[in-house]
C-alpha positions as CSV (number, residue, x, y, z in Angstrom):
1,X,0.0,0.0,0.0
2,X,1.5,3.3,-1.0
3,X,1.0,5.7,1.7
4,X,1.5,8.8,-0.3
5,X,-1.1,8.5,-2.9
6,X,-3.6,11.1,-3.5
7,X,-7.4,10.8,-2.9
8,X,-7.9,11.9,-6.3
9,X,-6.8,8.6,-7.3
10,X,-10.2,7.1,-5.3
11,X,-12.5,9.7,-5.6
12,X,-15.8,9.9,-8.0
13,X,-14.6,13.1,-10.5
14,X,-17.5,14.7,-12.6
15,X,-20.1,14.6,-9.5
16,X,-23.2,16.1,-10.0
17,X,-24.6,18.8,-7.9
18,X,-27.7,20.7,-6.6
19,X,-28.3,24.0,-5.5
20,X,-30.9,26.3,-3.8
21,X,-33.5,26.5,-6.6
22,X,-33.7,22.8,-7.4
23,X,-36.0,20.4,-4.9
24,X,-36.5,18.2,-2.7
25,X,-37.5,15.9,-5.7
26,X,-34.8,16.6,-7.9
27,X,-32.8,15.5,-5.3
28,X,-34.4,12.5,-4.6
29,X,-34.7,11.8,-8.2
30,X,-30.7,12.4,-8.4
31,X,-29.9,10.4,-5.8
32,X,-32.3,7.6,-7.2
33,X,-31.4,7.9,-11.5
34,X,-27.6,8.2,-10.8
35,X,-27.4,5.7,-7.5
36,X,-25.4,8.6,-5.6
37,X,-25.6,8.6,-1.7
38,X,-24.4,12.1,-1.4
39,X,-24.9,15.1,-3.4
40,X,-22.8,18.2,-3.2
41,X,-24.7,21.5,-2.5
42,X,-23.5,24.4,-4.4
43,X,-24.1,28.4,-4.6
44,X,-21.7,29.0,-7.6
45,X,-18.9,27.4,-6.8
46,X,-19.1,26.8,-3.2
47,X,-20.3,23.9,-1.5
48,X,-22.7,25.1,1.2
49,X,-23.8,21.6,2.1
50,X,-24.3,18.5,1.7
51,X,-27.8,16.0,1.1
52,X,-28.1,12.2,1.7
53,X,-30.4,9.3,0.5
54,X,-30.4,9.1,4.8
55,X,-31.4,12.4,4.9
56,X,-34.5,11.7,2.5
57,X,-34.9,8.6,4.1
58,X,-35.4,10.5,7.7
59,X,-38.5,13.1,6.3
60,X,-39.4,10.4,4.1
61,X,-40.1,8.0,7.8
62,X,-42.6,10.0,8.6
63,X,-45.2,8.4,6.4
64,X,-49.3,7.6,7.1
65,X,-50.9,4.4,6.5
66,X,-52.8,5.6,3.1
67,X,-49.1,5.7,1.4
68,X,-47.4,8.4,0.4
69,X,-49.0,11.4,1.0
70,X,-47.4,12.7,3.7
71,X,-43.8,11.8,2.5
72,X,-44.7,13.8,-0.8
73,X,-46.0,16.8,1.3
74,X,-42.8,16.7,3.6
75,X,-41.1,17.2,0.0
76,X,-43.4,20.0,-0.4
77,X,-43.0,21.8,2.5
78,X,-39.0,21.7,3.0
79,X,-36.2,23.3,1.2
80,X,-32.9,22.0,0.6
81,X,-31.2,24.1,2.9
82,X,-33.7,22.8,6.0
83,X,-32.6,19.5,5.2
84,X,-29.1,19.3,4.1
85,X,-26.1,19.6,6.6
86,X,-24.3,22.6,6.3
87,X,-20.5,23.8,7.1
88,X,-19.5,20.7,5.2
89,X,-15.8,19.8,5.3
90,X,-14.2,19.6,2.1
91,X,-10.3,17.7,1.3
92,X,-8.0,18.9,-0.8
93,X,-7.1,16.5,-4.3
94,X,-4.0,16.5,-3.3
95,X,-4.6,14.9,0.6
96,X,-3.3,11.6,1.1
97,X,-5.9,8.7,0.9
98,X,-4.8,8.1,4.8
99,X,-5.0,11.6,5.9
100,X,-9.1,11.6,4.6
101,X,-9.5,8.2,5.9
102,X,-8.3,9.7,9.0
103,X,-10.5,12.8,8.5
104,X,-13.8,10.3,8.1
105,X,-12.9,8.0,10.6
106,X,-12.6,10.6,13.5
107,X,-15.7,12.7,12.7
108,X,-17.9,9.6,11.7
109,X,-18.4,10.6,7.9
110,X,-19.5,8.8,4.9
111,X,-18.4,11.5,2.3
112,X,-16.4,14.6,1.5
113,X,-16.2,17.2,-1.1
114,X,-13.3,17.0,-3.2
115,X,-11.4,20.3,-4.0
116,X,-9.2,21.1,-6.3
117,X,-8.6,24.8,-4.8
118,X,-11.6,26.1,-4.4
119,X,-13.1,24.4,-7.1
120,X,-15.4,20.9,-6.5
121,X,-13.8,18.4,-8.6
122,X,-15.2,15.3,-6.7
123,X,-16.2,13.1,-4.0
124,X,-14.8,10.5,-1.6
125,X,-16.8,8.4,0.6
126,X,-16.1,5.4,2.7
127,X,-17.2,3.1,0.3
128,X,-14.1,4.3,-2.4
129,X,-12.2,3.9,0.5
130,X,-13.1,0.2,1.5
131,X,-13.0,-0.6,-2.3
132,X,-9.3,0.7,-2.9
133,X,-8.0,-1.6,0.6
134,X,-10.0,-4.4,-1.2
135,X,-7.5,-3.9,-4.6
136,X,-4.6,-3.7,-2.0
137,X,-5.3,-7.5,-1.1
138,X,-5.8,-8.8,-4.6
């Protein structure tokens, strides 16, 4: 295992986004179309958050017994920014794949932003990590 390599050599590049005018269901139908977990929030070209198919999962819970009416007007009645976790921490392309292993260990995350400066040029998440240790025992 080389322990100097980059995380840009595990991340997802050409990620797709959201931002404040899109939905609830454009997210969902994102997350679902493209089988993403995360997805970046943007203004520009700054990520201000960051929304999960957990996230969705949590207003979508609440749900009646008639179906989905109540899941559809929990989509209805919040924004983005009510639901997605803001102050995200981002990694540089250049970090070492240990150093954001070490980063998402410690504060219990499944994904970070990718940077290249301050442009998004990807994402990493724990499962790009467990897949590159898999290749390291092959």
């Amino acid at each position: 295992m080389k322990k100097r390599e980059p995380v840009s050599k595990i991340m997802t590049p050409n990620i797709k986004t959201v931002n404040h005018s899109n939905t609830l269901y454009d997210v969902k139908s994102l997350i679902e179309e493209e089988n993403f977990r995360h997805v970046p929030v943007v203004s520009g070209n700054k990520v201000v958050g960051m929304l999960s198919k957990t996230d969705l999962q949590k207003i979508s819970f609440v749900n009646t017994m008639d179906g989905e009416s109540l899941t559809t007007a929990m989509y209805d009645a919040l924004t983005i920014e009510q639901v997605m976790t803001r102050n995200v921490e981002t990694v540089q392309k250049t970090d070492t794949i240990q150093e954001v292993a070490q980063r998402l260990a410690k504060n219990q995350f499944h994904a970070l932003p990718v940077m290249d400066g301050e442009h998004l040029t990807g994402i990493v998440t724990t499962t790009d990590l467990i897949d590159y240790l898999i290749e390291q025992y092959n």
